[in-house]
N, C-alpha and C positions, 0 to 999 in steps of 0.2 A: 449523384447529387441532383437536385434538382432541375432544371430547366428552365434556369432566370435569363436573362439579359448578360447580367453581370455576372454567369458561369461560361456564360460563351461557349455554348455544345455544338456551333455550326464549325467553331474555329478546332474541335476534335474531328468533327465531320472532315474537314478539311486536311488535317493530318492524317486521317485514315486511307482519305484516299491517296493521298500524294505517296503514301508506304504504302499498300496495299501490294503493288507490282515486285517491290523492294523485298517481300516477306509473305511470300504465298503463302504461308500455313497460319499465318495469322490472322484470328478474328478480332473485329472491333466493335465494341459495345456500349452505347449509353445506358447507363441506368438510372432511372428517377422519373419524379411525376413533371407533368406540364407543369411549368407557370410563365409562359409566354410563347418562350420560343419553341414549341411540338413542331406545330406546321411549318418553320424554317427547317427544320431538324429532318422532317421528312421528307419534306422537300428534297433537301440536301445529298439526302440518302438514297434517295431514286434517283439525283441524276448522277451521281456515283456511280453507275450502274455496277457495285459490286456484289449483288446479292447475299446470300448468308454471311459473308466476310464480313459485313458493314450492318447493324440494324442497334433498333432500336428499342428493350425490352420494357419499357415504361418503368410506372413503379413497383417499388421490392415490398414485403412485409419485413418491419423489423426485426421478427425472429429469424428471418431467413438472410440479413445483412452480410454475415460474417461467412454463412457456407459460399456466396457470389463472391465474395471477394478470395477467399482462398481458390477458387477457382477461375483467377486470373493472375494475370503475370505483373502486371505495371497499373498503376493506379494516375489516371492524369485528369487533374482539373486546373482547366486552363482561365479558373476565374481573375477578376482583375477587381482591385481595394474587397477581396476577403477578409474580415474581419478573423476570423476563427473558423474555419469548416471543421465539424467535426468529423464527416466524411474523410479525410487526411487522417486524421486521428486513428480512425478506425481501420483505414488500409494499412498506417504504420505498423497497429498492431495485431494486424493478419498477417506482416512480414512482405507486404508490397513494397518496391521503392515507386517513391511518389513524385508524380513531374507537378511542379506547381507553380507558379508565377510571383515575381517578387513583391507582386504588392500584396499578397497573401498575409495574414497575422501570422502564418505559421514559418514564414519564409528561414525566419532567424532560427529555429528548431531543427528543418530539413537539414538547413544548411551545418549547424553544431554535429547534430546527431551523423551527417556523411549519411542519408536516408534517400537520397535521390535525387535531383534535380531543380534547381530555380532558375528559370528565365524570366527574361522580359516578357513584355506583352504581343512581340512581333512573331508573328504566323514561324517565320523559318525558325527562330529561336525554339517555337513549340516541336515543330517537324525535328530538327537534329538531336535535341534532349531524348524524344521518344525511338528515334532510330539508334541513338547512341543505346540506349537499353534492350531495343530489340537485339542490334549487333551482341551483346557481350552477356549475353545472360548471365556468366558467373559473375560479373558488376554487379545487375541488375542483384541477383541473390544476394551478395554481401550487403549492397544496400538495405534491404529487405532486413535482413536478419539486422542490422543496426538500427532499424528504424523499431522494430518490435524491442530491441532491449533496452532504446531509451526509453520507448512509453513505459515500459514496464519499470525501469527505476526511476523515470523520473515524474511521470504522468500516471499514473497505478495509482489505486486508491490508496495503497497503503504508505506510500511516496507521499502522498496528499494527504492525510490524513496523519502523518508523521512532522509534516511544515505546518498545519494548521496547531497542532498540540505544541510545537513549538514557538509556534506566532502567539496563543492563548498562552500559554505559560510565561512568555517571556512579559506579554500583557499585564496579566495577572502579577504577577513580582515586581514588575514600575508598578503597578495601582497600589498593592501594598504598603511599597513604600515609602508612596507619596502621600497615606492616609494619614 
């Protein structure tokens, strides 16, 4: 995601390191362009002093979205009043479970779908969610794989596109009607 304010990528910075010691084989990585916070981020990152464990790869090309994310284990944006990230959306449906914060638009989905994690906005809340997932990886999978077959029935074009013909249709027959 990107690199706002209100994604809060120093407060990942900050859980990476605090597990870092907890999960030796674990790397941690921002993904996304600047838009603000780079220089806190880097910051953050060098005095971390975890080298390859901890960085920061800027931004992705959109064709290349989905192969980065299948090729990580836990998808965490620790934004705070997200409207919609579609980045969520997209990890759901690579089969991440996804650590997300309750002010999140998508808070009430994770949470239906059993897809991964909703906390508050408080740093420990973020650390244990994301240690809970590193602990239990079969979790973490099952999440994973629920969160890819809700999008898939219920956010998938053809999901959408099955609620729209029935939203027009049901439209269309009150207009009728009423003519």
């Amino acid at each position: 995601a990107r690199l706002a304010p209100r994604k809060r990528p120093t407060s990942f910075v900050t859980t990476a390191t605090r597990l870092a010691a907890e999960f030796p084989d674990v790397t941690f990585t921002l993904v996304g362009p600047d838009e603000g916070e780079g220089p806190a981020v880097a910051e953050a990152i060098a005095a971390a002093g975890e080298g390859s464990r901890l960085s920061w790869e800027g931004p992705l090309a959109p064709e290349k979205t989905m192969d980065r994310l299948r090729a990580s284990s836990v998808y965490v944006l620790p934004s705070v009043d997200e409207p919609y990230p579609m980045s969520v959306l997209e990890a759901m449906s690579a089969g991440l479970p996804v650590v997300i914060t309750d002010t999140c638009g998508l808070a009430g989905i994770v949470r239906q779908a059993d897809a991964g994690i909703v906390v508050g906005p408080e740093q420990e809340a973020l650390d244990a969610a994301v240690r809970r997932l590193l602990e239990d990886p079969a979790e973490a999978a099952a999440m994973g794989r629920r969160g890819r077959e809700y999008v898939r029935e219920h956010l998938g074009m053809q999901a959408v596109a099955g609620r729209l013909l029935d939203l027009y249709g049901g439209e269309a027959s009150r207009a009728g009607a009423s003519s």
